[in-house]
N, CA, C and O atoms as a printed pandas DataFrame, in Angstrom:
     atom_number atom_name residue_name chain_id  residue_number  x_coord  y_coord  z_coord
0              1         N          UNK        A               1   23.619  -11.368   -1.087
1              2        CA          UNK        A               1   22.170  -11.525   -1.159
2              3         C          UNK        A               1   21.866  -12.673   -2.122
3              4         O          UNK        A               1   21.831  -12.580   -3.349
4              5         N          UNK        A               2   21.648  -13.782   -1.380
5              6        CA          UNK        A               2   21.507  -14.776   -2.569
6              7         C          UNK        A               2   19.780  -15.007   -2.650
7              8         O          UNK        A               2   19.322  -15.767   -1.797
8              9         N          UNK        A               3   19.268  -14.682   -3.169
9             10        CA          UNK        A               3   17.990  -14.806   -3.901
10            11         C          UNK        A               3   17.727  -16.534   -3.878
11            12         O          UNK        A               3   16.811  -17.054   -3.241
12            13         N          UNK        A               4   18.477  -17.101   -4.501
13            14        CA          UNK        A               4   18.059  -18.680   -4.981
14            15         C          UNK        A               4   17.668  -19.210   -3.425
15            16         O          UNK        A               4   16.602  -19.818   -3.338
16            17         N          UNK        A               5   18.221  -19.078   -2.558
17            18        CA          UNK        A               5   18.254  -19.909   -1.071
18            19         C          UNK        A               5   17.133  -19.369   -0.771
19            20         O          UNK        A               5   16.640  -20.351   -0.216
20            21         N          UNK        A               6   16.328  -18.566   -0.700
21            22        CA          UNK        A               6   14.891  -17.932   -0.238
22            23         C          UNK        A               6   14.010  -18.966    0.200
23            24         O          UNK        A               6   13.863  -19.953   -0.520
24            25         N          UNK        A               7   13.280  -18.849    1.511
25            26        CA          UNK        A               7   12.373  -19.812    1.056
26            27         C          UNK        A               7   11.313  -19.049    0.351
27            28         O          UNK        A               7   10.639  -19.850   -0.297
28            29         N          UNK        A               8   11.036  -18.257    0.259
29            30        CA          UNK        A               8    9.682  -17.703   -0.583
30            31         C          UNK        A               8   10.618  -16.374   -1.412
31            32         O          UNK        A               8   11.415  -15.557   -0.951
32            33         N          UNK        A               9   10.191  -16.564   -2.579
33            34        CA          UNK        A               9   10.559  -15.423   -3.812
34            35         C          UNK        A               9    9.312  -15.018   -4.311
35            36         O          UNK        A               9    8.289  -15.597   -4.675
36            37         N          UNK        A              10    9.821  -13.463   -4.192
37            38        CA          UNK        A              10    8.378  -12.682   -5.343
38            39         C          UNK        A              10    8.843  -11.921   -6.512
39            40         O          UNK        A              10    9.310  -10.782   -6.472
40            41         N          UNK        A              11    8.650  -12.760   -7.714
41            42        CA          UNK        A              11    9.492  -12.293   -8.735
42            43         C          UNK        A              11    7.989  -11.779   -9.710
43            44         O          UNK        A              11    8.021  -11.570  -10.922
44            45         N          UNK        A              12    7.296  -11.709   -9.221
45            46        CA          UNK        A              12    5.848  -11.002  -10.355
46            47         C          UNK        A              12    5.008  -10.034   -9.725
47            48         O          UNK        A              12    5.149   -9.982   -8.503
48            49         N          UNK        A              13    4.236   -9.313  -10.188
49            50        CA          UNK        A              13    3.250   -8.780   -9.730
50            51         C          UNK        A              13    3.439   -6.830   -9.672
51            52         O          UNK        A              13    4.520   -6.268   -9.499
52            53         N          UNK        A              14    2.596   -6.383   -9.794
53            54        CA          UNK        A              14    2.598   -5.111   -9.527
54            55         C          UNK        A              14    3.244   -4.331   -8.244
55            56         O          UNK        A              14    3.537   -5.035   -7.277
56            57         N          UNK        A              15    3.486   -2.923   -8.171
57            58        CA          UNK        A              15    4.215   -2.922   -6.809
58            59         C          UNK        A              15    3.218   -3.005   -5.320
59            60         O          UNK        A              15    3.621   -3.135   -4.165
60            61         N          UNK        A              16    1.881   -2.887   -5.791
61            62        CA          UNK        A              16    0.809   -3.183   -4.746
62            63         C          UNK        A              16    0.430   -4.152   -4.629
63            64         O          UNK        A              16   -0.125   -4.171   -3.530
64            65         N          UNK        A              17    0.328   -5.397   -5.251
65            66        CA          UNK        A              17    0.620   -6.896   -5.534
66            67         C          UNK        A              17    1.568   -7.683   -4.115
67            68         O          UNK        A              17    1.343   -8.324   -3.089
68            69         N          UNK        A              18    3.162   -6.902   -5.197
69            70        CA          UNK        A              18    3.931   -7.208   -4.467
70            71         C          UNK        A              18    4.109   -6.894   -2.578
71            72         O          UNK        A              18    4.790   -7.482   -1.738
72            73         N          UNK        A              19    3.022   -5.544   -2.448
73            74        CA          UNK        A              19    3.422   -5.366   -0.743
74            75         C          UNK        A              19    2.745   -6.114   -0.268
75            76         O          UNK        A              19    3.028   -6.805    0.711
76            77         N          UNK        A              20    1.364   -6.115   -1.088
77            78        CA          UNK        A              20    0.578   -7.067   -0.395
78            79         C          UNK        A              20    0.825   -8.682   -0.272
79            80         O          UNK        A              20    0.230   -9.372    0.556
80            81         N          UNK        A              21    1.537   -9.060   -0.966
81            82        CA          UNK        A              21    2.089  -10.548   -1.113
82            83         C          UNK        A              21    3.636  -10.614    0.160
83            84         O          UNK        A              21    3.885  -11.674    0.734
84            85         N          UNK        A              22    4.342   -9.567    0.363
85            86        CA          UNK        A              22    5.263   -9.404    0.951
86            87         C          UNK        A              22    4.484   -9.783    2.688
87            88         O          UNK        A              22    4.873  -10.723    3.381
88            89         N          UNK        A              23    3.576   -9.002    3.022
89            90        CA          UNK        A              23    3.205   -8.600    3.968
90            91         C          UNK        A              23    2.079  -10.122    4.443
91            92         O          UNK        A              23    2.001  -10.541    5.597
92            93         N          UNK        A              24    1.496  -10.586    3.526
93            94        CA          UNK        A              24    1.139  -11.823    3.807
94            95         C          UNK        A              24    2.017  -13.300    3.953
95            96         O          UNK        A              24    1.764  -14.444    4.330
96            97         N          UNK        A              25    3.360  -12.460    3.347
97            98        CA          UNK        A              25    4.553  -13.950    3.712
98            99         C          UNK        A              25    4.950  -13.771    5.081
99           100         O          UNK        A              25    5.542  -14.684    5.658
100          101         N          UNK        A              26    4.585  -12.271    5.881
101          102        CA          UNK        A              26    5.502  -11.833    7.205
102          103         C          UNK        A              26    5.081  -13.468    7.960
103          104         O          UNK        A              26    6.041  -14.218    8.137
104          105         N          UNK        A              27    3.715  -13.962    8.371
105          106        CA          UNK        A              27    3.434  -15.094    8.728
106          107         C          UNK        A              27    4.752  -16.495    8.567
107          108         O          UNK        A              27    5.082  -17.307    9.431
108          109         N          UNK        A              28    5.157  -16.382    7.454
109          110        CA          UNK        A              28    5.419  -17.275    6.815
110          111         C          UNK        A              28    7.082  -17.476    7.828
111          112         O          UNK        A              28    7.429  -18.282    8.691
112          113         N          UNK        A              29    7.660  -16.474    7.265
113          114        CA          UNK        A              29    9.303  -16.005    7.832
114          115         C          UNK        A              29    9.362  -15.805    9.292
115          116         O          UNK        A              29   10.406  -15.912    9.935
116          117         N          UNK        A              30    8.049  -15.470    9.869
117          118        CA          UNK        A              30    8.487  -15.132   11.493
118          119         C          UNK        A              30    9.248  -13.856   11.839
119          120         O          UNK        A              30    9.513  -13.167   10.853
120          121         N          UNK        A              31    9.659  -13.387   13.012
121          122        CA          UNK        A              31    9.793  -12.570   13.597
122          123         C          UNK        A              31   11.165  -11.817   12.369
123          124         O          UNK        A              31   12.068  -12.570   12.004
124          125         N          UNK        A              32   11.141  -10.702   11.989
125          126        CA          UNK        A              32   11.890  -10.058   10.903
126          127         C          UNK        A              32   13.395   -9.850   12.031
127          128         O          UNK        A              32   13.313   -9.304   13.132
128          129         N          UNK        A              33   14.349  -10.265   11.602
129          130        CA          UNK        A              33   15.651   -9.603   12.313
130          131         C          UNK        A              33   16.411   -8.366   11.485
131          132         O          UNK        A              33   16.859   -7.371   12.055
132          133         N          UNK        A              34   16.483   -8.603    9.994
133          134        CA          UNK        A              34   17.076   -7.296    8.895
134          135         C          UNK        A              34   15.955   -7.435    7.813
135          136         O          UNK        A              34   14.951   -8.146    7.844
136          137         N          UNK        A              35   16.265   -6.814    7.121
137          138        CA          UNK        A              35   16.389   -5.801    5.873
138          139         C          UNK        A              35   17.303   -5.812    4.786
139          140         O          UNK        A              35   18.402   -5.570    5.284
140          141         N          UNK        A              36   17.436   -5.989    3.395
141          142        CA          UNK        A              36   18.754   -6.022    2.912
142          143         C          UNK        A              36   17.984   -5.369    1.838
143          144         O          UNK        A              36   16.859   -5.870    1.834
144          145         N          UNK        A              37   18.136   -4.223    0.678
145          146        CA          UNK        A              37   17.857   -3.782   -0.138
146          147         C          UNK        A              37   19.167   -3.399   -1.281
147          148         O          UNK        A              37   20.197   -2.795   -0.982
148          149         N          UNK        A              38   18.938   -3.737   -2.144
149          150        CA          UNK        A              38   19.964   -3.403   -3.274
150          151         C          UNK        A              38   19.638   -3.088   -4.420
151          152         O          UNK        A              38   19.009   -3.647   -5.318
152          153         N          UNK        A              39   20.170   -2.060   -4.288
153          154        CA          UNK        A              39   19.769   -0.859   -6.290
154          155         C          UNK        A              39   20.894   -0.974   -7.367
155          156         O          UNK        A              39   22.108   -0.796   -7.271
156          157         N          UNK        A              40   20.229   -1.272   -8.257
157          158        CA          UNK        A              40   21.274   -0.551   -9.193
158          159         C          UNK        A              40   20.448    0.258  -10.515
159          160         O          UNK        A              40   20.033   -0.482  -11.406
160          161         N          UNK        A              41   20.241    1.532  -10.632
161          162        CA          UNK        A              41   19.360    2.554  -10.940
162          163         C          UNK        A              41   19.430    2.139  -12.590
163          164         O          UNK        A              41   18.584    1.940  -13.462
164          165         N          UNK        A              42   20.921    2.123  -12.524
165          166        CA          UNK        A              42   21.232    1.586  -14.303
166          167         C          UNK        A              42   20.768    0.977  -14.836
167          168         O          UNK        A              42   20.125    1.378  -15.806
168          169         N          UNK        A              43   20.845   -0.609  -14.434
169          170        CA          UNK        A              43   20.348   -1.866  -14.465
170          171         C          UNK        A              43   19.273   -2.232  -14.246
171          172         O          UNK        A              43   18.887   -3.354  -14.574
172          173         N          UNK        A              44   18.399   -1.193  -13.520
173          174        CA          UNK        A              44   17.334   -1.229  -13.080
174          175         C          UNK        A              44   16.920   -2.401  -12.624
175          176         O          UNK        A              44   16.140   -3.115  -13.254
176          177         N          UNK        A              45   17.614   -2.818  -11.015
177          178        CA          UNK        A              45   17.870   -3.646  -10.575
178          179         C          UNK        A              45   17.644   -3.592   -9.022
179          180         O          UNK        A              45   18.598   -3.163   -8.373
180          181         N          UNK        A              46   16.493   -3.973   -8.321
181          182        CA          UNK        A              46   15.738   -3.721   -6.981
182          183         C          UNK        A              46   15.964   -5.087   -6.244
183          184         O          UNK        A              46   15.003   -5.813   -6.496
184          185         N          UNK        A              47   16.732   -5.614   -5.554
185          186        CA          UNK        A              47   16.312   -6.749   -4.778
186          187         C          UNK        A              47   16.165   -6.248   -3.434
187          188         O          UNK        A              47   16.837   -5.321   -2.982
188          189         N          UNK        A              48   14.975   -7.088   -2.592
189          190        CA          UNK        A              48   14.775   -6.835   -1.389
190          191         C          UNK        A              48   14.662   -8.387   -0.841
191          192         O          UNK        A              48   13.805   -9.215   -1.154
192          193         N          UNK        A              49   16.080   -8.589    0.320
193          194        CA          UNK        A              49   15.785   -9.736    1.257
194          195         C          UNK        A              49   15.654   -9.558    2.765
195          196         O          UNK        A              49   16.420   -9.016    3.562
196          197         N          UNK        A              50   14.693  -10.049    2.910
197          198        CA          UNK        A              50   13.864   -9.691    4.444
198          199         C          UNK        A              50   14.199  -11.239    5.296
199          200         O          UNK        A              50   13.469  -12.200    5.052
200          201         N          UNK        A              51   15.250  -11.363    6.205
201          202        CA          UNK        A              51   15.406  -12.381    7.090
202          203         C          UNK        A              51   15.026  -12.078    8.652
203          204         O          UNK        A              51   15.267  -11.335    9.604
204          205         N          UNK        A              52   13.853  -13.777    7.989
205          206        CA          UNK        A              52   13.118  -13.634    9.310
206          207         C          UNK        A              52   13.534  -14.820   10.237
207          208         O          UNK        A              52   14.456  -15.496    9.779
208          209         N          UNK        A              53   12.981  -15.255   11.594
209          210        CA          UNK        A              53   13.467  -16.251   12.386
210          211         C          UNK        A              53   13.241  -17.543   11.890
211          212         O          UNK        A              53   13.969  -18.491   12.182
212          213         N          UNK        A              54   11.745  -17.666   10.761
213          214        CA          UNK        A              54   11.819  -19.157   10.364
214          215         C          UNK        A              54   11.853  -19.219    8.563
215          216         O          UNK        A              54   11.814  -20.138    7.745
216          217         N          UNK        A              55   11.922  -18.100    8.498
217          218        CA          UNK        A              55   13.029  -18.445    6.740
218          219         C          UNK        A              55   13.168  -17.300    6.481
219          220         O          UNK        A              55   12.595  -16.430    7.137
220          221         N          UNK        A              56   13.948  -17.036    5.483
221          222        CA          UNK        A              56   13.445  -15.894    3.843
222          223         C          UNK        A              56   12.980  -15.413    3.265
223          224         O          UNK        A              56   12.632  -16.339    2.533
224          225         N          UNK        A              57   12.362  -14.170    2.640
225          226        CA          UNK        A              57   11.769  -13.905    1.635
226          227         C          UNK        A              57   12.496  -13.334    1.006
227          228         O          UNK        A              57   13.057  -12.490    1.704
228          229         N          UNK        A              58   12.975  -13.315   -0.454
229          230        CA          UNK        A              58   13.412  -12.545   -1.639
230          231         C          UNK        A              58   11.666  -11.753   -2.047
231          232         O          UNK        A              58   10.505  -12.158   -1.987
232          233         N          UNK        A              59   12.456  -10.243   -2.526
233          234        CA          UNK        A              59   11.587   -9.905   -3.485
234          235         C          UNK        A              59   12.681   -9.035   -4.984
235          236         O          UNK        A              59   13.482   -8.101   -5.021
236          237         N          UNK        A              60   12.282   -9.704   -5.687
237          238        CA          UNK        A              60   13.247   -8.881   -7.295
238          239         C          UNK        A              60   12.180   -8.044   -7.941
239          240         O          UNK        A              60   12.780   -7.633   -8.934
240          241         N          UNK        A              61   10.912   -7.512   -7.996
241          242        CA          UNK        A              61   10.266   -6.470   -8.500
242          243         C          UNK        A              61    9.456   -6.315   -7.420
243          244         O          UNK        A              61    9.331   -6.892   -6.340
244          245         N          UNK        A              62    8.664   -4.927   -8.247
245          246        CA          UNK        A              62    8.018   -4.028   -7.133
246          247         C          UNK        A              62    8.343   -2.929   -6.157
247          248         O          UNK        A              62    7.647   -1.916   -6.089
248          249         N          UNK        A              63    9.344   -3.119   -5.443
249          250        CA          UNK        A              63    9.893   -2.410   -4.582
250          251         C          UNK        A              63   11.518   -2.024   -5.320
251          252         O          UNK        A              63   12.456   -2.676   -5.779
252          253         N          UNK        A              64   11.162   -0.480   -5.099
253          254        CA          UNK        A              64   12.168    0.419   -5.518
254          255         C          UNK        A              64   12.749    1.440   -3.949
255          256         O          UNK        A              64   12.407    1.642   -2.784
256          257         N          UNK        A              65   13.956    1.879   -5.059
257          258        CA          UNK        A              65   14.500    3.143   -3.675
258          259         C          UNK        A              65   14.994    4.142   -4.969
259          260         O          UNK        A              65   14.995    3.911   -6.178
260          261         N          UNK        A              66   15.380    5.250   -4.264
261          262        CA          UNK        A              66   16.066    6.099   -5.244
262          263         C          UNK        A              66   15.795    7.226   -5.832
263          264         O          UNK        A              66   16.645    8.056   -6.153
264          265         N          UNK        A              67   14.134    7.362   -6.078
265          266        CA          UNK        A              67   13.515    8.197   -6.388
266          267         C          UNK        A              67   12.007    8.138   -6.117
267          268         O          UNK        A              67   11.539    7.056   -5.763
268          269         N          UNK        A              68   11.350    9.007   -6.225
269          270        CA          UNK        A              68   10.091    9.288   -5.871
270          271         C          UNK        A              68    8.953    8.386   -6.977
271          272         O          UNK        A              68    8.693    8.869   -8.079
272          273         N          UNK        A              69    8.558    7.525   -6.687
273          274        CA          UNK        A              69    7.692    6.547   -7.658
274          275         C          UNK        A              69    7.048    5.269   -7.081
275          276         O          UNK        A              69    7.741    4.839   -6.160
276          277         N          UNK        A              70    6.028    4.572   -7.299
277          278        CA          UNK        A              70    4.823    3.844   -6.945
278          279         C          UNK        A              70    5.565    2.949   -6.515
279          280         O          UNK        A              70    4.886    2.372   -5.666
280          281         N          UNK        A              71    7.221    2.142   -6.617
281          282        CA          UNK        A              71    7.841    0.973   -6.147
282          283         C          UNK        A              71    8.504    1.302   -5.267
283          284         O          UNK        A              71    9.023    0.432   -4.567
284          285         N          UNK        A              72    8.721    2.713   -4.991
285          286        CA          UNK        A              72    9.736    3.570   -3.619
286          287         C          UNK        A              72    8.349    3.553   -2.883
287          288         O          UNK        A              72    8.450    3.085   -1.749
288          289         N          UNK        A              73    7.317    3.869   -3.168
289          290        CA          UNK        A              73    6.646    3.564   -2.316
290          291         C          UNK        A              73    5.859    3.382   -1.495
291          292         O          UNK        A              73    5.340    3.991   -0.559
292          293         N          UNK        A              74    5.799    1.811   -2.274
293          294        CA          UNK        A              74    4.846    0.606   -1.612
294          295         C          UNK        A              74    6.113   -0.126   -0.634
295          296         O          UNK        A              74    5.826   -1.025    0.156
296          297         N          UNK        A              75    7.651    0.419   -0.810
297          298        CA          UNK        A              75    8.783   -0.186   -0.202
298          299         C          UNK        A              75    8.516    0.186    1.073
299          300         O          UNK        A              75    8.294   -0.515    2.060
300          301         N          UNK        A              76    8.583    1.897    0.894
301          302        CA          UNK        A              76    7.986    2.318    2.134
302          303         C          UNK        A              76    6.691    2.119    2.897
303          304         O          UNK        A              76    6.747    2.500    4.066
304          305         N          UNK        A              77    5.924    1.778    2.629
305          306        CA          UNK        A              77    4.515    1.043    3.202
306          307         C          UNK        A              77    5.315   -0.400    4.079
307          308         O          UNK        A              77    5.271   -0.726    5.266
308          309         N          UNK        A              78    5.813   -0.842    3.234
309          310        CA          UNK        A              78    6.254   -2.616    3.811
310          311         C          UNK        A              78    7.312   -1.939    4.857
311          312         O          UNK        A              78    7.211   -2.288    6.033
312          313         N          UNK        A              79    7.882   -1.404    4.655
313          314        CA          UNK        A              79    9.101   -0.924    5.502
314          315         C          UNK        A              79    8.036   -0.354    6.889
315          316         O          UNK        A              79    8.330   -0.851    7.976
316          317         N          UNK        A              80    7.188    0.357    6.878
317          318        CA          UNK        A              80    6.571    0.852    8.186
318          319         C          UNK        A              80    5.536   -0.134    8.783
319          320         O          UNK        A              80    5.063   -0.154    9.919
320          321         N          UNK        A              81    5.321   -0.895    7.792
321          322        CA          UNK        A              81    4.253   -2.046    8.435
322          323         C          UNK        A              81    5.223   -3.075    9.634
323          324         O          UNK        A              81    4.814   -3.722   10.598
324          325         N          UNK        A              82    6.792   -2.875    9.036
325          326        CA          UNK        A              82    7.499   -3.646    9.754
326          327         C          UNK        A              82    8.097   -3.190   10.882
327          328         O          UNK        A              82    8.803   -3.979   11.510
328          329         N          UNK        A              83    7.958   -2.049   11.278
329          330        CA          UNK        A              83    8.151   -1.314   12.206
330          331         C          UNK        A              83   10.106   -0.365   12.282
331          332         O          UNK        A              83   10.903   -0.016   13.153
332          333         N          UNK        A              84   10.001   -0.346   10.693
333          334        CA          UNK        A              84   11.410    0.432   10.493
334          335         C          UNK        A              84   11.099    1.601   10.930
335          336         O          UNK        A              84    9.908    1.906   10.867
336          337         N          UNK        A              85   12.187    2.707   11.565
337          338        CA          UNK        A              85   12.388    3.951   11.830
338          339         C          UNK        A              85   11.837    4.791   10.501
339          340         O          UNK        A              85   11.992    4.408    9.342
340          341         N          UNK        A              86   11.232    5.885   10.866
341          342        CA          UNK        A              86   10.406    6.692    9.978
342          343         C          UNK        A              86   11.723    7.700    8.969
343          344         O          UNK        A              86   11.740    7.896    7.753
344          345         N          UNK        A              87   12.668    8.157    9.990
345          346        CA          UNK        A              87   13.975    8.840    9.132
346          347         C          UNK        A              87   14.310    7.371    7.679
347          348         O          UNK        A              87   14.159    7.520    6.466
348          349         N          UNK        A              88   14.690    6.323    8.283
349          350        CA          UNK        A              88   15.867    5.658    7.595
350          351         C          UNK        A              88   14.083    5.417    6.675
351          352         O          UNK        A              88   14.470    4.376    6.144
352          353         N          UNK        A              89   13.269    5.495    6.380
353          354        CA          UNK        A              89   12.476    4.950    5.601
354          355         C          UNK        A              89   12.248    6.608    4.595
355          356         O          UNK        A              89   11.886    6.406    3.436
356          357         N          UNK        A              90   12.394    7.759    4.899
357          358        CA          UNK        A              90   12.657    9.007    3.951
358          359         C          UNK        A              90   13.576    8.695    3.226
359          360         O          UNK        A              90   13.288    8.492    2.046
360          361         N          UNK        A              91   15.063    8.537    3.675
361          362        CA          UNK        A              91   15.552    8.288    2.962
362          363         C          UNK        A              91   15.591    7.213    1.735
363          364         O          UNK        A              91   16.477    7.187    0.881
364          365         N          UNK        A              92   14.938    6.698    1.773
365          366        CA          UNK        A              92   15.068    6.146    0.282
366          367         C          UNK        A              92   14.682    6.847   -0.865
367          368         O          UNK        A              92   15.063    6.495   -1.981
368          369         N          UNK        A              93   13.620    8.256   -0.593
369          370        CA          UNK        A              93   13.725    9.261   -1.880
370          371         C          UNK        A              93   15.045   10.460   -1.767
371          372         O          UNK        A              93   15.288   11.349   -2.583
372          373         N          UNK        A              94   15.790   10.149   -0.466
373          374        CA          UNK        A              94   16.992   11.488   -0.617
374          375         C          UNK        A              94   17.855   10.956   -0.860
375          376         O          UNK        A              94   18.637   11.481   -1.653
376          377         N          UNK        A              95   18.098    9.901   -0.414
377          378        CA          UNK        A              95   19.456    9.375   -1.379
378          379         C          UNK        A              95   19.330    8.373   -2.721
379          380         O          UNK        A              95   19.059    7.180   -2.855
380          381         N          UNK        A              96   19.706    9.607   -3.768
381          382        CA          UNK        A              96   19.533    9.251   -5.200
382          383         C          UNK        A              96   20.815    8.422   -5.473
383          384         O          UNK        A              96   21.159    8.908   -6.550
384          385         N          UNK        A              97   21.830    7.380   -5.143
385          386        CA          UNK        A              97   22.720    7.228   -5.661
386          387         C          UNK        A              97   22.501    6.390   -6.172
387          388         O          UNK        A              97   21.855    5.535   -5.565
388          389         N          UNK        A              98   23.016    6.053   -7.980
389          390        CA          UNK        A              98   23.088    4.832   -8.686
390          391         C          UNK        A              98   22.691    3.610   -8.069
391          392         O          UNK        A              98   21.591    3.067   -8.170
392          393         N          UNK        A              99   23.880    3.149   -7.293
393          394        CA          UNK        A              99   24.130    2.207   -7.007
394          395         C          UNK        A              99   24.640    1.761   -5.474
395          396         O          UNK        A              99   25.812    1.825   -5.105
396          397         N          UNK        A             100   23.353    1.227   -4.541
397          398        CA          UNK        A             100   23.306    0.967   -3.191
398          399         C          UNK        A             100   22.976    0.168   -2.639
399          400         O          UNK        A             100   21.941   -0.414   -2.965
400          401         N          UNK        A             101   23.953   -0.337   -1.200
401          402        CA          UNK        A             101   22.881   -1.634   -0.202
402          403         C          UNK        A             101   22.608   -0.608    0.748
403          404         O          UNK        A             101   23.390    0.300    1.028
404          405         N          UNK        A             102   21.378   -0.793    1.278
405          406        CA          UNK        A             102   20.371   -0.360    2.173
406          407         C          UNK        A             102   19.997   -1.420    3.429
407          408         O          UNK        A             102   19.311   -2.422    3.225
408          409         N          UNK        A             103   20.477   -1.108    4.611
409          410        CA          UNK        A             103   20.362   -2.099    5.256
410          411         C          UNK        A             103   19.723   -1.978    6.804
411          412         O          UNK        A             103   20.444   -1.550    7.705
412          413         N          UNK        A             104   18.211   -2.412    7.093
413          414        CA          UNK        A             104   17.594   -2.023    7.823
414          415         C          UNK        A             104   17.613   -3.121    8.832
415          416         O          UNK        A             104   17.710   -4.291    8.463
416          417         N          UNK        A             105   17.497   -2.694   10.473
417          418        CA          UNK        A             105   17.348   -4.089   11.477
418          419         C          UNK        A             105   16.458   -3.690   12.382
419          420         O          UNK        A             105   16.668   -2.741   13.138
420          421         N          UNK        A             106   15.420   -4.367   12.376
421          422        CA          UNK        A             106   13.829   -4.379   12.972
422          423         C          UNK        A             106   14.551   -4.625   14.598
423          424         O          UNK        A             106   15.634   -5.163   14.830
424          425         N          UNK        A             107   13.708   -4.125   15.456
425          426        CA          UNK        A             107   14.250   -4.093   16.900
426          427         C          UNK        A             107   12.831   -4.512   17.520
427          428         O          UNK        A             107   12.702   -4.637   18.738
């Protein structure tokens, strides 16, 4: 997940900020093909890269997984706006593990 190559990064903002800034780049990236999410609970460490047909978006705050809280989700809001499966979008409050990639593909 390289963050730097993005064409658009969202490294500020609140986690309602951030969906709403996410969801106004969908324009930007074009048609979504994945999903890439990565935790590390310790580190407290959230990246989300969304590859679309005409670029990138990184997001490094805002969007959480892992547990039940305002950045799990507004993840889940962006995740259903994009038309992810409703199961694989629960799970991000049942599976509590430390440290995870999460990897979703829009159909």
């Amino acid at each position: 997940m390289n963050v730097k190559n993005a064409d658009i990064v969202i490294d500020t903002g609140s986690s309602a900020e951030v969906l709403k800034a996410a969801i106004d780049a969908l324009n930007q990236i074009g048609a979504i093909g994945s999903i890439i999410h990565k935790r590390n609970k310790q580190k407290i460490e959230y990246v989300t890269v969304v590859e679309g047909r005409k670029g990138t978006l990184a997001i490094t705050t805002g969007f959480a997984s892992g547990y039940t809280g305002t950045g799990t989700t507004e993840f889940q809001k962006f995740l259903k706006h994009v038309g992810v499966d409703q199961k694989e979008i629960d799970s991000l409050t049942t599976d509590t593990d430390n440290e995870k990639v999460l990897r979703f593909t829009i159909k």
